[in-house]
C-alpha positions in Angstrom: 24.0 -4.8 -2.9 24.9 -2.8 0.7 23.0 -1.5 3.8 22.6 1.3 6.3 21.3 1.3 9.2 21.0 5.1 10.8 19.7 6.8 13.5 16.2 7.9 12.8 15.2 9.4 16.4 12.5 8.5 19.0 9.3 7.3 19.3 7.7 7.0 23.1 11.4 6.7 24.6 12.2 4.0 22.1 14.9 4.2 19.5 13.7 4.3 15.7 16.2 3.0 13.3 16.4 4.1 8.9 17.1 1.4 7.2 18.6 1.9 3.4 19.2 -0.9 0.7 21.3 0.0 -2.3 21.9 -2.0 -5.4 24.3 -1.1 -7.9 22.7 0.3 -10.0 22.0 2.9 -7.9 18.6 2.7 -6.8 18.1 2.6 -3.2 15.3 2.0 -0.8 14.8 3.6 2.7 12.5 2.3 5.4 12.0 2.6 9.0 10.9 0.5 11.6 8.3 2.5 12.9 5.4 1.3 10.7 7.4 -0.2 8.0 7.4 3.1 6.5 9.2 3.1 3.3 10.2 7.1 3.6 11.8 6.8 0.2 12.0 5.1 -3.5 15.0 6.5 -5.6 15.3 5.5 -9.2 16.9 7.2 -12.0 15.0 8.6 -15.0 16.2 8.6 -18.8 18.6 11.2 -18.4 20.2 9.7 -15.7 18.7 12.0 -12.8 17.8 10.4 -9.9 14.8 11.1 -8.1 12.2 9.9 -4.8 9.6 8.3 -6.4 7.0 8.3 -3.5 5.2 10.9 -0.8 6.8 11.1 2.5 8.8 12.7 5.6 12.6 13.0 6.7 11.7 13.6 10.3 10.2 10.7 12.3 8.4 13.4 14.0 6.3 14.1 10.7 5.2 10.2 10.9 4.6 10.5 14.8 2.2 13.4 14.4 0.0 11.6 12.3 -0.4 11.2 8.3 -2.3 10.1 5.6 -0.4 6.8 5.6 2.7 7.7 3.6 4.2 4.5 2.6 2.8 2.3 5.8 2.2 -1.0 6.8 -1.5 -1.3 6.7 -3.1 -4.0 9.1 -4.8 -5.7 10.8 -7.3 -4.9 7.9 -6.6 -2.6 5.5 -9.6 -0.4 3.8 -12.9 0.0 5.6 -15.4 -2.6 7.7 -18.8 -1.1 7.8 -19.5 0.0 11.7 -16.7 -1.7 12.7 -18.5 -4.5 12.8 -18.5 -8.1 11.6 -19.2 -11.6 12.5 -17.1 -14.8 12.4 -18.0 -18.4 12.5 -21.6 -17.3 14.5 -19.5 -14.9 16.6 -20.0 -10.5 16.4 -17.3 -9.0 16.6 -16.9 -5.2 17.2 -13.8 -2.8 16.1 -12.3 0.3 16.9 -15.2 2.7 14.9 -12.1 5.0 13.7 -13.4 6.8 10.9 -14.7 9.7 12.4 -18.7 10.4 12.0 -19.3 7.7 9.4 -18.5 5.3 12.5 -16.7 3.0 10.6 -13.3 1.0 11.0 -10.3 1.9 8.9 -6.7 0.7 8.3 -6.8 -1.5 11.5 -8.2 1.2 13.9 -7.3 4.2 16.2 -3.6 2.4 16.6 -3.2 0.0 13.6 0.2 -1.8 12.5 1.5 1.3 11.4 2.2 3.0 14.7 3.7 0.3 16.4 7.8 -0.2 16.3 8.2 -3.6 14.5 11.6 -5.5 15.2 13.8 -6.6 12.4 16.6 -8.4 10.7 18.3 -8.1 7.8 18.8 -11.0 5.1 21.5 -10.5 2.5 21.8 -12.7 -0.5 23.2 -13.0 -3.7 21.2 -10.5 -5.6 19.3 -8.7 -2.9 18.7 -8.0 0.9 15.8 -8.3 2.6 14.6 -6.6 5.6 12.0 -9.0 7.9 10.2 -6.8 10.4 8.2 -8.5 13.1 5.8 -7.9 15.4 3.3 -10.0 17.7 -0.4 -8.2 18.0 -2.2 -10.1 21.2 -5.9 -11.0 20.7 -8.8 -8.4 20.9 -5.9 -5.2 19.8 -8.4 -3.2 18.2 -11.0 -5.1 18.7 -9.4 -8.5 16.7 -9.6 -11.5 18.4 -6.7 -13.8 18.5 -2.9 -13.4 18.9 -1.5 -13.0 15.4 2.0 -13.0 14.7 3.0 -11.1 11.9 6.5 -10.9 9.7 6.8 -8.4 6.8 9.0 -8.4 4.6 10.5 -5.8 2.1 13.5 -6.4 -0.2 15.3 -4.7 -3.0 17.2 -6.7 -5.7 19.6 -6.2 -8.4 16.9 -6.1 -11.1 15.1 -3.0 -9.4 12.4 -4.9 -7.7 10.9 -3.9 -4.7 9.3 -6.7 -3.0 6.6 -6.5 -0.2 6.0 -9.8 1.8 3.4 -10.6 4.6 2.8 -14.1 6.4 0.9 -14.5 9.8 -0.5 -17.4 11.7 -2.9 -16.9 14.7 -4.5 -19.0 17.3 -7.8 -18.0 17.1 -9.9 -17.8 13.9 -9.8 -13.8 12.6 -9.8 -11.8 10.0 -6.4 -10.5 8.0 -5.8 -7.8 5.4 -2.6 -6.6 4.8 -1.1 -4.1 2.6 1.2 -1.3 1.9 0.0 2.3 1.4 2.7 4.0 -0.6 2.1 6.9 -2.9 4.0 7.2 -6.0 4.9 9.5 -8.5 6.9 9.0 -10.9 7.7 12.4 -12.0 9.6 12.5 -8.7 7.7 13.9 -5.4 8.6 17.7 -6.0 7.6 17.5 -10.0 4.3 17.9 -9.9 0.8 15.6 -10.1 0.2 12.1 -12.1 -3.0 13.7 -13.9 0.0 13.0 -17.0 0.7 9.5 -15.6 -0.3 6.9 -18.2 -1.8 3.6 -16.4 -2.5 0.1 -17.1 -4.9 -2.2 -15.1 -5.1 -5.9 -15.7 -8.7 -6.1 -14.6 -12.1 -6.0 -16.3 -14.1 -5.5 -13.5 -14.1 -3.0 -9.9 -16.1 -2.2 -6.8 -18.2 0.6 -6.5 -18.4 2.3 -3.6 -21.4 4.5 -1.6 -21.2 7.9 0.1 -18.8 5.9 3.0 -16.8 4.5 0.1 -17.8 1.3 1.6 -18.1 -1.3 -1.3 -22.3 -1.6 -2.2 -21.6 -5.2 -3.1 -22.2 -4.9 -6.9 -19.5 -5.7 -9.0 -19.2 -4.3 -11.9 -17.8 -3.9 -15.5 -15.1 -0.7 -16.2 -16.6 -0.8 -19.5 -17.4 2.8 -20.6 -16.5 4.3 -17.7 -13.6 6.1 -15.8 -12.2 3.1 -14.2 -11.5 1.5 -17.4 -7.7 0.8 -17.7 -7.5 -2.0 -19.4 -5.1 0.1 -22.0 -2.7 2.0 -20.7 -4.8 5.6 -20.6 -3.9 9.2 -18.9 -4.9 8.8 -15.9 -6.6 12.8 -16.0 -8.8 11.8 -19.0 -10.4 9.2 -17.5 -10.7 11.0 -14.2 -12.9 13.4 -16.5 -15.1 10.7 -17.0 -15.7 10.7 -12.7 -18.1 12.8 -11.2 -16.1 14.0 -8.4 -12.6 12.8 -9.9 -11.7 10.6 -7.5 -10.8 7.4 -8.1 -10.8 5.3 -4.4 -11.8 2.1 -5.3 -10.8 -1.7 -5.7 -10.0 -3.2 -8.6 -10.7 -7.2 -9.3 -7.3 -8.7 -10.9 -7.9 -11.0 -14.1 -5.1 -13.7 -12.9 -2.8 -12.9 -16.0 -0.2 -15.1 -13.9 3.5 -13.7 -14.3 6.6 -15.3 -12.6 3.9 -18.7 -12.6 2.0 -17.7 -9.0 1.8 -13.3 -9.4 -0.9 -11.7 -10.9 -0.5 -8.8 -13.2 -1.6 -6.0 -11.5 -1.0 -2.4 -12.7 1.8 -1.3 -15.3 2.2 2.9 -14.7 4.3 5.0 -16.5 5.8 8.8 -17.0 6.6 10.3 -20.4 8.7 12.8 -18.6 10.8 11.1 -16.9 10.9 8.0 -18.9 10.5 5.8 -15.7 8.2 2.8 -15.7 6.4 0.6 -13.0 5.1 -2.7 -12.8 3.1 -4.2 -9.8 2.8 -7.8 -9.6 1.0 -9.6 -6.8 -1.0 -12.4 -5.0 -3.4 -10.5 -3.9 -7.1 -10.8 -5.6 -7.5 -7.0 -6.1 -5.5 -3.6 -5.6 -6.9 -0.6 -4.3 -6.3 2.4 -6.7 -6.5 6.2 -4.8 -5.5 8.9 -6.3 -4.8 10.8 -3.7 -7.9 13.2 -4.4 -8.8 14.0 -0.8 -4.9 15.0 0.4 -6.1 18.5 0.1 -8.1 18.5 2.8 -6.0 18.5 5.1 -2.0 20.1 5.3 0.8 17.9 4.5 4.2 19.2 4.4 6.5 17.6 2.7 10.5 17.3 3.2 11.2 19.8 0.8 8.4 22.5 2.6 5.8 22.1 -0.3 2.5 21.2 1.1 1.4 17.6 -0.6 -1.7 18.2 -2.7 -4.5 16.7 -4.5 -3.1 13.6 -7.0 0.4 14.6 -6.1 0.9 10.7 -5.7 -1.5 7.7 -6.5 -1.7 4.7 -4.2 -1.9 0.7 -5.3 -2.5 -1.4 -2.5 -2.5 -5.2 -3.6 -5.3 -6.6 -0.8 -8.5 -8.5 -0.4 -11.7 -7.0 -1.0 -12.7 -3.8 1.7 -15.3 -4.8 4.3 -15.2 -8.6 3.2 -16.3 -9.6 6.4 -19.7 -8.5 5.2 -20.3 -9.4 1.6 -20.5 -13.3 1.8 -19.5 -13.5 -2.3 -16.3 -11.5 -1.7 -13.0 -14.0 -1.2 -12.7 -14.6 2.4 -9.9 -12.6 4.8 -10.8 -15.7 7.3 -7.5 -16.8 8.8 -7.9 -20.2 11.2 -5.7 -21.8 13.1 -3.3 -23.6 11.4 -3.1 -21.7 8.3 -0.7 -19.7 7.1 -1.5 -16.2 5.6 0.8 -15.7 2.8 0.6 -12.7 0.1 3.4 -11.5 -2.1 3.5 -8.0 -4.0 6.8 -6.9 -6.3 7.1 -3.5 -7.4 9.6 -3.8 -10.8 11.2 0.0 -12.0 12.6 0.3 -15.0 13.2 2.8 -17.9 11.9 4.0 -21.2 14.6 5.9 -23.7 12.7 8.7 -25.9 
């Protein structure tokens, strides 16, 4: 395993760093320390090629300007709270309303986790190096009350797994929701969409979502529909089975338990390229979005191609969206005291033909 740490330019007259992790296999990760941004995934396919795996920039200055969250730090609450509103312990509470017309709070609000400059340190071991980014958000940023203290990890090994660590303690009861917001594609970013991406979900049951896509409370079965996963399934056919094709909803993990404490969360693969992931996580649920609304606005990417439409596909391991609100969801509470504690690994690997 080595590092590099490079120059990646400025943000508000501060210095933004690129940090790289290489094992020897070859696969390498690169992330920054604005946002936690992991800018790049390489991983070989069969033949050897090796290829970024998820959507992104080479330019801080493409972050800066604002994006659809290419591999981010979400926080302090990833997905949606209804009005930006929610109460705690007999308390209201209001929120940044950041979601333009619909009023409602998203990804942490107008300046969430991911456009802050976090500081770090690196952690080499025996079989990987971990990067520990840090950052101290004082009560009421946002609208969140209580000064939470955040570190975030993200490590690469010598098995070719990603790993994506969050723990926070606060001093004041709040709500937490953490998550990261990468978009992958396995072909390779410039190859095309994932409508020929095969996918696995280890869970029986999802939330549907209203015209917001805020969560109605129902949970229901995939059953016969186009959120049904539970064998691995072109992701395109089953999107034929959805209205509008989009798929931007959460999906309720079984609790297959791997590695004794992770749940099995998504297995995704490429017959193209051969390469194969496998998400395994803490978390309750993952988010699945397939990217379906990246046309509406333009994104272009390092290579000049504009990002379009289920050019990538997001998983982000996290509680329930707008929990605060549905009483029967698990609770994002986090007291004084407690220690907020969630673990996602991202394993790559190959298929031969």
């Amino acid at each position: 395993m080595k590092f590099q740490i490079d120059k990646f330019g400025q943000v508000n007259d501060e210095d933004v760093v690129l940090i790289t992790l290489v094992n020897n296999i070859g696969m390498s990760i690169s992330v920054t320390n604005y946002g936690c941004i992991l800018t790049a995934l390489r991983v070989s396919d069969r033949y050897g090629k090796i290829d970024n795996v998820v959507l992104g920039y080479d330019l801080i200055d493409e972050y800066y300007k604002g994006h659809p969250f290419f591999g981010s730090v979400v926080g302090r609450f990833a997905n949606r709270i209804r009005g930006g509103e929610f109460e705690l312990d007999g308390v209201k509470h209001k929120l940044e309303q950041n979601e333009g017309e619909l009023g409602n709070h998203i990804h942490g609000g107008i300046k969430g986790f991911d456009k802050y400059i976090w500081k770090y340190s690196i952690e080499e071991r025996l079989q990987s190096i971990m990067i520990h980014f840090q950052r101290s958000s004082p009560d009421r940023e946002s609208g969140y009350p209580g000064n939470l203290d955040v570190i975030h990890t993200i490590g690469l090994d010598e098995n070719n797994q990603v790993y994506f660590y969050f723990k926070a303690k606060t001093d004041k009861p709040t709500i937490l929701n953490l998550t990261n917001h990468s978009y992958y594609n396995l072909s390779g970013m410039n190859n095309g969409n994932i409508l020929q991406h095969e996918l696995k979900v280890y869970s029986d049951f999802y939330l549907p979502t209203n015209h917001q896509s805020l969560p109605t409370g129902e949970i229901l079965s995939v059953k016969k529909t186009g959120f049904d996963f539970r064998e691995i399934t072109v992701i395109g056919d089953n999107m034929q089975k959805i209205e509008d094709k989009s798929i931007d909803n959460t999906f309720i993990l079984r609790g297959d338990l791997e590695y004794g404490k992770f749940k099995k969360g998504i297995e995704l693969y490429d017959p193209n390229s051969g390469r194969y992931m496998k998400m395994i996580t803490t978390q309750p649920g993952v988010q699945i979005y397939n990217a379906s609304k990246l046309s509406n606005k333009i994104w272009i990417g390092s290579n000049g191609r504009r990002y379009e439409s289920f050019m990538g596909i997001c998983f982000e391991a996290q509680h329930f969206p707008d929990s605060p609100n549905h009483i029967h969801f698990p609770t994002t509470q986090l007291n004084p005291g407690q220690i907020y504690d969630e673990r996602t690994i991202h394993q790559f690997s190959m298929v031969a033909e």
